[in-house]
C-alpha positions in Angstrom: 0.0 0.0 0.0 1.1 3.7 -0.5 -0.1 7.4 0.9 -3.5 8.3 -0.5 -4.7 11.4 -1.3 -8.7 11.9 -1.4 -9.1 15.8 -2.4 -12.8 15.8 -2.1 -12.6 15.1 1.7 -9.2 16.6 2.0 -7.9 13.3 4.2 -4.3 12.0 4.1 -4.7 8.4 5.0 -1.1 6.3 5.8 -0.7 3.0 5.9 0.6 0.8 8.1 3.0 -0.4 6.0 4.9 2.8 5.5 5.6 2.8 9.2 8.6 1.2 10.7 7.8 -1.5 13.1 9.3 -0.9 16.8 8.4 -3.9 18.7 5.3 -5.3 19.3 2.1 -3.0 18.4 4.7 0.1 18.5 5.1 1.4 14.9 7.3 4.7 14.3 6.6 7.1 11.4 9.5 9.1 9.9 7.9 12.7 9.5 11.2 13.5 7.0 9.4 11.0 4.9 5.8 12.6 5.8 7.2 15.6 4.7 8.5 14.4 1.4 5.7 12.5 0.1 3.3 15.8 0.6 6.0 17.5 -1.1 5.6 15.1 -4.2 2.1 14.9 -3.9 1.7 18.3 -4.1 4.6 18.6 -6.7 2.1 15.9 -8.7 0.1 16.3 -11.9 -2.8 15.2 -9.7 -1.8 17.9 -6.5 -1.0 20.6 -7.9 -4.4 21.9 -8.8 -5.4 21.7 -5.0 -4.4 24.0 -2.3 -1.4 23.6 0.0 -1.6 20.7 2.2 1.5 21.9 4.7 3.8 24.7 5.9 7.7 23.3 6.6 10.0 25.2 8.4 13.9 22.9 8.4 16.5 22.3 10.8 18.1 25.1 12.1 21.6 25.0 13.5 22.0 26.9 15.6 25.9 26.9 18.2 26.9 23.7 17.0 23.4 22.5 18.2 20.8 21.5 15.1 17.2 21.6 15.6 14.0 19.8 14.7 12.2 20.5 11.5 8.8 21.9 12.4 5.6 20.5 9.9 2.2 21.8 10.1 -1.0 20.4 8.7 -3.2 23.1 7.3 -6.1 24.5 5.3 -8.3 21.7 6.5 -6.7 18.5 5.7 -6.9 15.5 8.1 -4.4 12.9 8.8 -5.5 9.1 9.3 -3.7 6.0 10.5 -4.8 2.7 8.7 -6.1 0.1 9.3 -8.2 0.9 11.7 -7.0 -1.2 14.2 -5.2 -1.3 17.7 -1.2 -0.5 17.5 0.7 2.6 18.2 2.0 4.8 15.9 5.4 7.2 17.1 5.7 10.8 15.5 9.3 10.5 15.4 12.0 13.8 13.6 9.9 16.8 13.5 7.7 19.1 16.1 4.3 18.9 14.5 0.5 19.0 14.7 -0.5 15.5 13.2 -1.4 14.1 16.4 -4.1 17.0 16.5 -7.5 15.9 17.7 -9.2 18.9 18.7 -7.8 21.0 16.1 -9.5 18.5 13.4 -5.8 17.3 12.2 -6.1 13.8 13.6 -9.0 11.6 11.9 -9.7 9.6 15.5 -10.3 6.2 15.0 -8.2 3.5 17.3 -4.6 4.1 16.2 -3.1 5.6 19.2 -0.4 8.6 18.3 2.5 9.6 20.4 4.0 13.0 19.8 7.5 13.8 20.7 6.9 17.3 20.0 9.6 19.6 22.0 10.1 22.9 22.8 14.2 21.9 22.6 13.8 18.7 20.2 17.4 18.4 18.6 18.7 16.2 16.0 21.0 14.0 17.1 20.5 11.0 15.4 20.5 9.8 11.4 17.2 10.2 10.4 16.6 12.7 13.0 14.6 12.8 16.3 16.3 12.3 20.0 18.7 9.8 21.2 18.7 6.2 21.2 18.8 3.6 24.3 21.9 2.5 22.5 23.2 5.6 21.6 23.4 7.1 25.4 25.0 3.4 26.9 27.2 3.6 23.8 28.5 8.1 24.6 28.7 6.8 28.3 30.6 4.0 27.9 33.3 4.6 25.0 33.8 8.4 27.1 37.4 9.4 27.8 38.2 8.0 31.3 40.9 11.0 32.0 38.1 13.2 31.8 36.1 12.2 34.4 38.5 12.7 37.8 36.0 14.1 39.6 36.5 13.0 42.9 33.5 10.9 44.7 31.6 10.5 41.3 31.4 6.9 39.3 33.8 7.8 36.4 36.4 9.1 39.1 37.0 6.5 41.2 38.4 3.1 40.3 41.0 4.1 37.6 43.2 1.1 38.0 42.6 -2.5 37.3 43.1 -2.8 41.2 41.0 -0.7 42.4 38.3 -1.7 40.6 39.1 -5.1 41.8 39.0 -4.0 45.7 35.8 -1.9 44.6 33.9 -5.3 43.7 35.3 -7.2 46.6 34.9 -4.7 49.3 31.3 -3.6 48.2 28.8 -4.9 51.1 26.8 -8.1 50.2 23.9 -6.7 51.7 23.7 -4.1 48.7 23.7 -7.2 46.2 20.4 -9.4 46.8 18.8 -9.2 43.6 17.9 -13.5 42.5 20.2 -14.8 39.6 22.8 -12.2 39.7 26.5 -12.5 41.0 26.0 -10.3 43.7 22.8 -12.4 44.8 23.9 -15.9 45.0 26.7 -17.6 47.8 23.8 -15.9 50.7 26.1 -17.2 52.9 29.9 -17.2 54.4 30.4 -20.3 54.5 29.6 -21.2 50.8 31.9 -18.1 49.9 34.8 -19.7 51.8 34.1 -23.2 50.3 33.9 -21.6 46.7 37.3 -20.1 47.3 39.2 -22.7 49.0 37.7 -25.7 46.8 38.8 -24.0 43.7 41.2 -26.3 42.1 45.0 -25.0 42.3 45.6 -25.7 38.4 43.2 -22.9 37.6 45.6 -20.0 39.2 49.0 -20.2 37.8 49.2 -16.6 37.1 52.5 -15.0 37.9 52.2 -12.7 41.1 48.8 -13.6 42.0 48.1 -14.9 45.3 46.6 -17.9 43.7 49.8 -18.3 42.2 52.0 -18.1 45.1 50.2 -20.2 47.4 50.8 -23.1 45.0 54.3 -21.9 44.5 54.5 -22.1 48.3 52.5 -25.9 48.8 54.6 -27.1 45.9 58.0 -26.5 47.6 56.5 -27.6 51.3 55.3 -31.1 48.7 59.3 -31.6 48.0 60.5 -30.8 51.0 58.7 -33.3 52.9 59.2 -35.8 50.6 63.2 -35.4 51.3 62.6 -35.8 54.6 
């Protein structure tokens, strides 16, 4: 299916199918391509007799910082969502009125729309619209660790291998409960100690470890009381 255009009642209907599916019921529709396929539309053999569906102001850039395109439904049109059905439908890359119930934009029917209209909606992201889940871990995570020193915050503390091995070890177990994580299993001391002193010796051969010494140590006690 495609866009259609029905100039006698002025309604805009979109199909599913030109919407990107999210997950679930959760569908996402690009307002860039909104945007373009009024343009062509309207650019048409068929459109251009009719009167302007749409006013379009771009992104602005504005300190380094680029804003949101802003597209406005007017002179009566009407947006609709097919099929008429029960999924979700995402207004993602623009500030914009399609969502617009009251002001007769929106034909109602049981497509539910979710704006993401913004006074300070900025384009950070191909395609446009706000940051990603992954984008955010992926900026925290690949950020400069000498530029974070700050001294009691996360990114300044543990800035050797060592101390972030004390920080795990020293952390209290009664922070740690959660069921079917590390720091909520071995609930009790006694398991702990087992776990560490049943570990078999072969498996810590690292030099300068204290796994590594102590079998240094019970090897050369083995040999010496076997001279004996």
């Amino acid at each position: 299916m495609a866009y259609t255009f029905d100039y006698a009642t002025k309604i805009v209907s979109i199909p599913q199918a030109d919407l990107t599916n999210i997950t679930g019921t959760l569908y996402e529709l690009d307002t860039n391509d909104f945007l373009q396929k009024l343009q062509a539309e309207q650019a048409s053999e068929d459109g251009m007799p009719f009167i302007t569906m749409f006013t379009h102001n771009t992104e602005v850039t504005v300190a380094g910082t680029t804003f949101a395109r802003t597209i406005e439904v007017i002179n009566s049109y009407q947006v609709e969502f097919l099929p008429d059905a029960q999924f979700s439908a995402r207004l993602a890359g623009s500030n914009n009125n399609i969502f617009d119930v009251e002001g007769g934009i929106l034909v109602q029917n049981q497509v539910q729309l979710i704006s993401t209209n913004s006074g300070g909606l900025i384009v950070t992201e191909a395609g446009g619209g706000g940051p990603t889940a992954s984008s955010i871990a992926d900026a925290v995570w690949n950020e400069a660790k000498a530029d974070h020193t700050t001294v009691d915050t996360f990114g300044g503390e543990a800035t050797s291998a060592s101390e972030s091995a004390d920080a795990v070890w020293d952390e209290l177990k009664a922070d740690h409960t959660t069921p079917a994580t590390f720091g909520g299993e071995d609930s009790t001391l006694t398991e702990i100690v087992d776990g560490v002193w049943d570990e078999p010796m072969a498996a810590h051969t690292t030099p300068a470890t204290f796994g590594d010494q102590v079998r240094a140590k019970l090897l050369t006690l083995g040999k010496w009381i076997g001279l004996r």
